[in-house]
N, C-alpha and C positions, 0 to 999 in steps of 0.2 A: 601562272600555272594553278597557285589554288584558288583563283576564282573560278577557276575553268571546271576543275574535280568539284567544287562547290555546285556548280548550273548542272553539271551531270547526275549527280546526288541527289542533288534540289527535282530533278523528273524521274528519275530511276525508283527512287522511293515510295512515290506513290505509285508507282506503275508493280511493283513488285505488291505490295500491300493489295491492290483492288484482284491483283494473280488470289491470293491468299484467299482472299475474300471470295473470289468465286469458286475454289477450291471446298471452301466450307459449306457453299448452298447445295452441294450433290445431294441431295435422298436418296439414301441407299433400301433398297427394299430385299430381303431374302425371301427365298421359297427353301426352306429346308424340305420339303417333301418331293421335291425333284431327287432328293436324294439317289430315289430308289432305283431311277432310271440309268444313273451312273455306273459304268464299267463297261465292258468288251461284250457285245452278244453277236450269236452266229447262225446262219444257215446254212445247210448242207443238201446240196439234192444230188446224186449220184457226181460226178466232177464238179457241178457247179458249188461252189464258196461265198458268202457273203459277208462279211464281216463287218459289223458296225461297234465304233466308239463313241460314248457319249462322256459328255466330265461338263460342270456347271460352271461356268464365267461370269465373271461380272461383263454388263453390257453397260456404256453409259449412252444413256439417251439422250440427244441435246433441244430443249425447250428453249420457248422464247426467254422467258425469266430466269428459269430455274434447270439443271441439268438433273439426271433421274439416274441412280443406276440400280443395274437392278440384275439377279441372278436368272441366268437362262441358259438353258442346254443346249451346246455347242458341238461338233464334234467331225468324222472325217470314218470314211469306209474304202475299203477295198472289195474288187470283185475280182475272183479266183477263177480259173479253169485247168483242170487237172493239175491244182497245184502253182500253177502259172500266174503271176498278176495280170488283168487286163485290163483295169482301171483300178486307181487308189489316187484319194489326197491325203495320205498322210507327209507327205513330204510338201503341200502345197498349201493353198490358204482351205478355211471350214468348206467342208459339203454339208454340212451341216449345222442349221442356223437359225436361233430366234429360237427354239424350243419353249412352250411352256402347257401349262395345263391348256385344254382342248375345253371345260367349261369346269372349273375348279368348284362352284356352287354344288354343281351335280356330282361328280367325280375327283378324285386324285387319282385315278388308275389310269388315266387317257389323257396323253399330250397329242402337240402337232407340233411342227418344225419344217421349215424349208428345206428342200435336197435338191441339191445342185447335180444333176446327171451328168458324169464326166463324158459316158459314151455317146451322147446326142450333143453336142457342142455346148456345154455346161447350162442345158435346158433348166431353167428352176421348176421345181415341183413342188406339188405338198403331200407332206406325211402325215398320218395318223398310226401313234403307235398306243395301245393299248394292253394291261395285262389282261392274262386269261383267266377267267374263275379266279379271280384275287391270286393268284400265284406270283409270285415278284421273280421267279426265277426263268418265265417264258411272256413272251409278247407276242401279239398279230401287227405284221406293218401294213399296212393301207396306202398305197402309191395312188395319185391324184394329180392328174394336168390341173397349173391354175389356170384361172381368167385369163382373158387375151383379147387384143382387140388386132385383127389386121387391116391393114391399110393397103390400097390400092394392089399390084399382085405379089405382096405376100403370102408366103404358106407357113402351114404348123404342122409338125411332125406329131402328134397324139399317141405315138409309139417310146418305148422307155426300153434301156439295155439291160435296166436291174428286174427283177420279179416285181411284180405289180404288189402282190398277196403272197406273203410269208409267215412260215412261225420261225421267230429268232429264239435262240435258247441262252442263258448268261452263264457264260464260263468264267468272268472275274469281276 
């Protein structure tokens, strides 16, 4: 018997150690200026509601050598009509996803992020959110079908359920 704990110990050990080890090579990169983007913001057009949440995550990215992780704004919206939900992920995995600066050289005022359309069969899109005149308390969203390539008779829907062009306003 303890030869036997002994051969299991004898593999286990370095199998735990080289865990460790790869644990230690993540690069953690922050963007504290994502800050800004974080909290609850909303639209309101006569019944219609939009609500978007954003909050910063660690993302880890996996490389050939080396894993990355790295902070990016993540997050999950609801669309409202009279009060009514007609779409939301907040109870479900991100609609929103990959968030980061849009060209961080040029701006910190203007990201982009993935949005999953729940009402077109969870279509992904892309966003460009931007502040207005430096204002941190309102943004413009910019809804954008990505690239696509179809293959023999495939079709695309180039239609979206949310507003295309919004001003959101941050209530927290």
């Amino acid at each position: 018997m303890r030869k036997l704990i002994t051969i299991i110990l004898f593999f286990t050990i370095p199998l735990a150690l080289k865990a460790q080890e790869q644990i230690s090579n993540v690069k953690y990169f922050t963007q504290p200026d994502l800050n800004k983007f974080e909290g609850k913001w909303v639209y309101t057009n006569g019944a219609t509601k939009f609500i978007l949440i954003l909050r910063k995550e660690k993302v880890i990215v996996k490389g050939k050598k080396n894993n990355v992780s790295i902070e990016l704004l993540q997050g999950d919206y609801s669309l409202l009509n009279n009060e009514q939900i007609v779409y939301s992920s907040v109870k479900g995995d991100h609609a929103i996803t990959n968030g980061g600066f849009y060209d961080k050289n040029k701006s910190l005022n203007k990201i982009e992020f993935i949005f999953t359309d729940l009402g077109r069969n969870s279509k992904r899109c892309h966003v460009f959110l931007e502040f207005l005149n430096d204002n941190t308390k309102e943004v413009s969203w910019v809804l954008t079908n990505t690239e696509h390539v179809l293959v023999g008779k495939q079709t695309f829907d180039p239609t979206f359920s949310v507003p295309v062009h919004m001003t959101l306003k941050k209530v927290e």
